[in-house]
C-alpha positions as CSV (number, residue, x, y, z in Angstrom):
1,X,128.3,94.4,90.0
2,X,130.9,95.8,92.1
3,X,130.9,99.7,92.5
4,X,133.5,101.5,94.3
5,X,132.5,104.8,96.3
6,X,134.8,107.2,98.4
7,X,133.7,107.7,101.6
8,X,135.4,109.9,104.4
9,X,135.7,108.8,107.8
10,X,134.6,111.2,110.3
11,X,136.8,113.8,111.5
12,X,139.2,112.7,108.5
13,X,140.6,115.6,106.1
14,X,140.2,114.9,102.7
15,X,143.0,112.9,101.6
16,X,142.6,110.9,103.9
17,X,139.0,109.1,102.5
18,X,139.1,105.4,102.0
19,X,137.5,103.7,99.3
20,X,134.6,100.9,99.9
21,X,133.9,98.3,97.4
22,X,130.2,97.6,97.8
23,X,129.0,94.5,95.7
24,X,125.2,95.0,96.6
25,X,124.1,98.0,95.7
26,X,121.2,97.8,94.0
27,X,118.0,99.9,92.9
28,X,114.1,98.4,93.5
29,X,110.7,99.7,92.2
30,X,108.3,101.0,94.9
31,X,104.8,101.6,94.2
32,X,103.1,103.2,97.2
33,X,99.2,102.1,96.2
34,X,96.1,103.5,95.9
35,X,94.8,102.9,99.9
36,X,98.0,104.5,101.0
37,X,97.3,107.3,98.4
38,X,93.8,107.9,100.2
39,X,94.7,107.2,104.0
40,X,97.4,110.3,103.1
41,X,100.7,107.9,104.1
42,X,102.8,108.6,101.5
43,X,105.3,110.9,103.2
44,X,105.0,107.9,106.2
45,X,106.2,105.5,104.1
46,X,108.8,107.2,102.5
47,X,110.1,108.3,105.8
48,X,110.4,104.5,106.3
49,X,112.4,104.1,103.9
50,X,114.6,106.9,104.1
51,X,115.0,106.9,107.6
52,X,116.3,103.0,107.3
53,X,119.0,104.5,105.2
54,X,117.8,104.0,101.8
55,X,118.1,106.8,98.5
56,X,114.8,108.1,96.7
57,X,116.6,108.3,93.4
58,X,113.4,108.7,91.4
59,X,109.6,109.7,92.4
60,X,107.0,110.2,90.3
61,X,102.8,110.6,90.7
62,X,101.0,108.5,88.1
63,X,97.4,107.1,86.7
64,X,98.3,103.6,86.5
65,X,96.1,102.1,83.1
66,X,95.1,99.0,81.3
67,X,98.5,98.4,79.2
68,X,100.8,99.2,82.1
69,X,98.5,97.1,84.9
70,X,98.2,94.3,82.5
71,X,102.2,94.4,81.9
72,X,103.0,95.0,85.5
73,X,101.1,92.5,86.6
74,X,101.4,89.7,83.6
75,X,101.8,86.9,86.1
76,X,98.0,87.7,87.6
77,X,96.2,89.1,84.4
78,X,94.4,85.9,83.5
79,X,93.5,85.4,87.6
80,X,89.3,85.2,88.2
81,X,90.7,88.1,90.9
82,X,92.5,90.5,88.4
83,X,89.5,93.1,87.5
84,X,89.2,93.8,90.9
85,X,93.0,94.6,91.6
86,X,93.0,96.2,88.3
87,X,89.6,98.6,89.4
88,X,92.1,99.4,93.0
89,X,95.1,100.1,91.5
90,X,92.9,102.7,89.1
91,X,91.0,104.3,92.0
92,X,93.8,106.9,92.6
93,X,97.0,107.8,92.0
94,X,100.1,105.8,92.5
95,X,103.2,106.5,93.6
96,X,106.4,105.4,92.1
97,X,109.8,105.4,93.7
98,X,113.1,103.7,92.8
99,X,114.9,103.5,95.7
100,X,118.6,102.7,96.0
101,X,120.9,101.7,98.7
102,X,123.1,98.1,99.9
103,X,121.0,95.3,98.9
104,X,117.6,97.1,98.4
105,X,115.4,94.7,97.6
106,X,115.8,92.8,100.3
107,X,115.7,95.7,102.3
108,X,112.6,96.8,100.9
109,X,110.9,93.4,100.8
110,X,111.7,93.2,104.8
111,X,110.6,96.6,105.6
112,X,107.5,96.1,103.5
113,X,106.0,92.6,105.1
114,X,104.2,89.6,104.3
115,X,101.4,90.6,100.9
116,X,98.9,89.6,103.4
117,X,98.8,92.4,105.8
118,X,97.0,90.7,108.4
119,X,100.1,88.6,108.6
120,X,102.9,90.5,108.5
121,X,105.1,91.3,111.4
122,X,105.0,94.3,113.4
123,X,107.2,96.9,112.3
124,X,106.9,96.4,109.1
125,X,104.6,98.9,106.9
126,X,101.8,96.4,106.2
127,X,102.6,94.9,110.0
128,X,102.0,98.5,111.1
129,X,99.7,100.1,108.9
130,X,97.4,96.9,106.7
131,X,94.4,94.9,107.4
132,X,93.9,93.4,103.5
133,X,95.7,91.3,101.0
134,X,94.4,93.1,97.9
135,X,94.6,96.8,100.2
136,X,98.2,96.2,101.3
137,X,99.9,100.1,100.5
138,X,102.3,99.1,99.2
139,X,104.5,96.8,96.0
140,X,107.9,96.3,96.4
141,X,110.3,94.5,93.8
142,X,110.9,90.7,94.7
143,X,113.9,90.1,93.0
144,X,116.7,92.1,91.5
145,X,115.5,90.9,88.4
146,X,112.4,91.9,88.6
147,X,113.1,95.2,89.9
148,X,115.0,95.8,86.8
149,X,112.2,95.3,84.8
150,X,110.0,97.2,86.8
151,X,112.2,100.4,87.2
152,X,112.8,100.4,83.3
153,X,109.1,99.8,82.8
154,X,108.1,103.1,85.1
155,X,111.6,105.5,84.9
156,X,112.9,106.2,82.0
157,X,117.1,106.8,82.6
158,X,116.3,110.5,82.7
159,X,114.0,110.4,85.7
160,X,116.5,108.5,87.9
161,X,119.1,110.3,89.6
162,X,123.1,109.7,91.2
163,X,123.6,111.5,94.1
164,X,125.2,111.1,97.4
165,X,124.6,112.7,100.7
166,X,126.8,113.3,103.6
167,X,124.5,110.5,106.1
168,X,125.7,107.7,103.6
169,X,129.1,107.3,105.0
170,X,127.6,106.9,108.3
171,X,125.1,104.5,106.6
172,X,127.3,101.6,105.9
173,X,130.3,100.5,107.1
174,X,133.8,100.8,105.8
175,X,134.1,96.2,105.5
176,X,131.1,95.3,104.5
C-alpha cells in the first residue's frame, strides 16, 4: 500500500516541501512480556525502539488470559510446553505496543533477535538483555500478516493513533 506524506526539507519554507511516496510503511504488534515487566525494562525497550526511529501509535497495560493466550498463541496451544508459557505470560502484566514506521516488522524482528536469547546477536534486545527461550522480553510480529491480526486482536481502531513529529523527516530519506 503506497502512502504519500509531505515532508519538509530542512531549512525549506513551506511551499517548498516535497512529497515522499513510501510503499512500506507498516504497523507491528509488540508485546513487552512478563520478565521485562518484573526486571523494570519497559521504558528500555521502548527507547529501543523509538530511538531507531520507529512511532508508538498505541500502548496499552494488560492481564493477558486464557481466551486471548490460547488465540494469540493458536499455533502452540496443543504443545506439551504451552501451560507453562501460558502460567509466564499470566505472571504479570504485559505490555502492548503497535509500533509504526518504514518496514516495521522487519525492523522490529531485527532489533528484537533470535526467540532463543542465548543466541541472539549483540545489540539486539534479547542479544543484550535475555538468557531464556521461554523468558525472552519480548514478541514481535513475524510477518505483516500476522501483525495484522495481532494489532486488530489487541487495539481496537480507537486505541491506535496518526500522528507525525518533526524527527520523521530526518528519519527517512526523500528516495527511498
Amino acid at each position: 500500500m503506497k502512502k504519500r506524506i509531505r515532508v519538509n526539507t530542512p531549512g525549506a519554507t513551506e511551499d517548498h516541501g516535497r512529497e515522499m511516496t513510501q510503499t512500506t510503511m507498516e504497523q507491528t504488534l509488540v508485546l513487552i512480556k512478563p520478565d521485562a515487566v518484573e526486571r523494570g525494562m519497559i521504558g528500555k525497550i521502548i527507547v529501543r525502539l523509538e530511538e531507531k526511529g520507529l512511532r508508538i501509535v498505541g500502548m496499552k497495560m494488560l492481564m493477558m488470559h486464557d481466551e486471548l493466550l490460547r488465540e494469540h498463541y493458536a499455533h502452540l496451544k496443543d504443545e506439551p510446553y504451552f501451560p507453562k508459557i501460558r502460567e509466564f505470560m499470566m505472571a504479570t502484566p504485559v505490555v502492548a505496543l503497535c509500533v509504526e514506521g518504514l518496514e516495521a516488522v522487519n525492523v522490529v524482528r531485527t532489533l528484537t533477535g533470535v526467540t532463543n536469547a542465548r543466541s541472539a546477536l549483540p545489540g539486539t534486545i534479547r542479544g543484550d538483555w535475555g538468557l531464556s527461550i521461554r523468558f525472552n522480553l519480548i514478541h514481535a510480529s513475524d510477518s505483516r500478516e500476522t501483525a495484522l491480526l495481532e494489532i486488530k486482536r489487541f487495539f481496537s481502531p480507537e486505541e491506535r493513533f496518526s500522528y507525525t513529529r518533526e524527527v520523521d523527516r530526518f528519519s527517512y530519506a526523500l528516495d527511498e
